[in-house]
ZAGUGU-991976 format. One record per residue (C-alpha): residue in one letter; x, y, z. Coordinates in Angstrom, 3 decimals. Layout:
BEGIN
NODE code       px       py       pz
NODE    A        X        Y        Z
...
REM end
This chain:
BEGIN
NODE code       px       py       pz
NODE    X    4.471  -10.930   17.326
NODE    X    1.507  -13.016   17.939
NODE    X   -0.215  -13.829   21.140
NODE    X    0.083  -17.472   22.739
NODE    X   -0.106  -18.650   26.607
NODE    X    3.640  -17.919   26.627
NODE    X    4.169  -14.620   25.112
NODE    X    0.845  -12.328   26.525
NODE    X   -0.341   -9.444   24.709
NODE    X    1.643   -6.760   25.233
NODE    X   -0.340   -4.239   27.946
NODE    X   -1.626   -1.111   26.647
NODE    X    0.571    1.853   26.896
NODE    X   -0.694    4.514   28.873
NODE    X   -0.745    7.859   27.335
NODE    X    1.038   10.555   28.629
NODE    X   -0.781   13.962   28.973
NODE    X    0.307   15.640   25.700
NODE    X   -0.314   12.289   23.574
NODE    X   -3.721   12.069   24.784
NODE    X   -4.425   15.323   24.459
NODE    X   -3.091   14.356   20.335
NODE    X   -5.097   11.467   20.201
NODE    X   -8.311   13.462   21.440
NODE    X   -7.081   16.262   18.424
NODE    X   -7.118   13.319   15.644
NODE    X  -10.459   11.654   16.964
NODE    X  -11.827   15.233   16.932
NODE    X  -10.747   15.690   13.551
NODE    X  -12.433   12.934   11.838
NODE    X  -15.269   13.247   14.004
NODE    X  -15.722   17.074   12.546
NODE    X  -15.777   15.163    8.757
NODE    X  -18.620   13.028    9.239
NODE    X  -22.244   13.272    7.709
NODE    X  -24.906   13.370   10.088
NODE    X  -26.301   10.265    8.643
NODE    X  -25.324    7.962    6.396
NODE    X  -28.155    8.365    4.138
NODE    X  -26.095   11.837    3.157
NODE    X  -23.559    9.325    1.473
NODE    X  -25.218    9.340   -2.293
NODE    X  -21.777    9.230   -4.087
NODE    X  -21.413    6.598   -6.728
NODE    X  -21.566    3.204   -7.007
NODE    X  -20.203    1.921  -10.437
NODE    X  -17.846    3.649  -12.708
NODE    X  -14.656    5.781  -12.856
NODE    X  -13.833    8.245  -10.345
NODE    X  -11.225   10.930   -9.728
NODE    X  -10.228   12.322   -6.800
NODE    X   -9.123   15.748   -6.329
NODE    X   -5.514   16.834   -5.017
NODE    X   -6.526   17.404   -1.620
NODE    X   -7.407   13.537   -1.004
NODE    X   -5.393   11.738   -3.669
NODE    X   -2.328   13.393   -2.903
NODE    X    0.120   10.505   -3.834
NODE    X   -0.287    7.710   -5.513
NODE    X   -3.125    6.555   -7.738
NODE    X   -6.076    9.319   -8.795
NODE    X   -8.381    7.508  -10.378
NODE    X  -10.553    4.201   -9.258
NODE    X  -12.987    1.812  -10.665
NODE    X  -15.518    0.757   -8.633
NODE    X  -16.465   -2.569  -10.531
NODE    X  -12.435   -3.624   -9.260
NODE    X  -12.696   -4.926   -5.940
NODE    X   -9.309   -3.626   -5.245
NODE    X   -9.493   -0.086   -6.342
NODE    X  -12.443    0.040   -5.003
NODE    X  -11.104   -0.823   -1.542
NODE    X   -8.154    1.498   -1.971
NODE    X  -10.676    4.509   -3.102
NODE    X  -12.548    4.140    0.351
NODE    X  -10.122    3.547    2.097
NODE    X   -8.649    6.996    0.857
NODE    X  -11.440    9.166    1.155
NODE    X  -12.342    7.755    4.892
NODE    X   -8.440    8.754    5.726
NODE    X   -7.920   11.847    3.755
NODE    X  -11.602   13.427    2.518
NODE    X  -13.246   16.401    3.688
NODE    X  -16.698   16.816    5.251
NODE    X  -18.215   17.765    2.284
NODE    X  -16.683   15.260    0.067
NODE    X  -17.803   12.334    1.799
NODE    X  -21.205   12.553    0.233
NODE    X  -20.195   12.760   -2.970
NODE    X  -17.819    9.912   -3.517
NODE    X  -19.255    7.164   -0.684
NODE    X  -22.313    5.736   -1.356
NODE    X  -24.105    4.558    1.749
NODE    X  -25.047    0.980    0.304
NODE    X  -21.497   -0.067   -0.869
NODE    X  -20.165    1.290    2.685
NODE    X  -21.716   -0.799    4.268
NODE    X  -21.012   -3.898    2.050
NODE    X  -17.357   -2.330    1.957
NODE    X  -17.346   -2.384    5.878
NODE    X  -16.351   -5.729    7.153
NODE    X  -13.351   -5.696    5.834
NODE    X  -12.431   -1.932    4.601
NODE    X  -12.934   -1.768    9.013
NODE    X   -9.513   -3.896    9.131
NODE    X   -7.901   -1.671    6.576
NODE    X   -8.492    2.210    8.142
NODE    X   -6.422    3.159   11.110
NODE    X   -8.208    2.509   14.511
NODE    X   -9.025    6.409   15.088
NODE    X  -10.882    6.360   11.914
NODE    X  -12.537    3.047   12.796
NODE    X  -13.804    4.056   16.106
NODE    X  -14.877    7.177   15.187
NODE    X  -17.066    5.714   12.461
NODE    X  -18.325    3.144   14.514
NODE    X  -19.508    5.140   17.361
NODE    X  -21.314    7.509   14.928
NODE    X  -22.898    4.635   13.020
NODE    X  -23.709    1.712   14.801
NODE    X  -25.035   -0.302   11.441
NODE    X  -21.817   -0.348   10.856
NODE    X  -20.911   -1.960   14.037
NODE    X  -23.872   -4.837   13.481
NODE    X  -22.541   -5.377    9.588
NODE    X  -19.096   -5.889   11.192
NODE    X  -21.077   -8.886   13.724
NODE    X  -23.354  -10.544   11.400
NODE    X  -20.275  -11.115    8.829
NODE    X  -18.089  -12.607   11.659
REM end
């Protein structure tokens, strides 16, 4: 329901104990996945790629990065579902950050945060497109 001078935002919800302490789990889990730099991020940048079981688990398998698209959908996948060591070989640092402006508005919050507050270029790409 969108926001207007009659109809506020809704006011966050506080968290009860046990669902913060789940929302601190799931930060802590994508935190524990990230590079220590994105320079680590070497994965490709054109052509075909297939992702193992453990990230494309349903749905589509295989991507091509010269379709905007799929190539939104591939990120998108291995942000939510890729291990630590598989995020340097299927991101690539460059297209990350050209992905970021908008791939940003299509990851969950958690894993938007938690990339953001790691990388802060990512945070300044996110600005200068606005």
């Amino acid at each position: 329901m969108p926001t207007s001078p009659h109809r506020p935002a809704p006011a966050p919800r506080k968290l009860s104990g046990a669902d913060a302490e789940d929302l601190a789990l799931y930060r802590e889990k994508f935190r524990g996945r990230l590079p220590e730099s994105l320079e680590e991020l070497h994965g490709p940048a054109k052509e075909v790629v297939e992702l193992p079981l453990h990230m494309a688990w349903s749905g589509m398998t295989t991507y091509d990065l010269d379709k905007p698209r799929q190539r939104m959908g591939l990120y998108r996948t291995i942000l939510h579902e890729g291990l630590r060591e598989d995020l340097p070989r299927y991101l690539n640092r460059d297209l990350l950050l050209e992905l970021w402006p908008v791939l940003r508005t299509l990851v969950g919050r958690t894993v938007r945060t938690v990339w953001e507050d790691a990388f802060p270029q990512l945070s300044s790409r996110t600005r200068a497109a606005a």
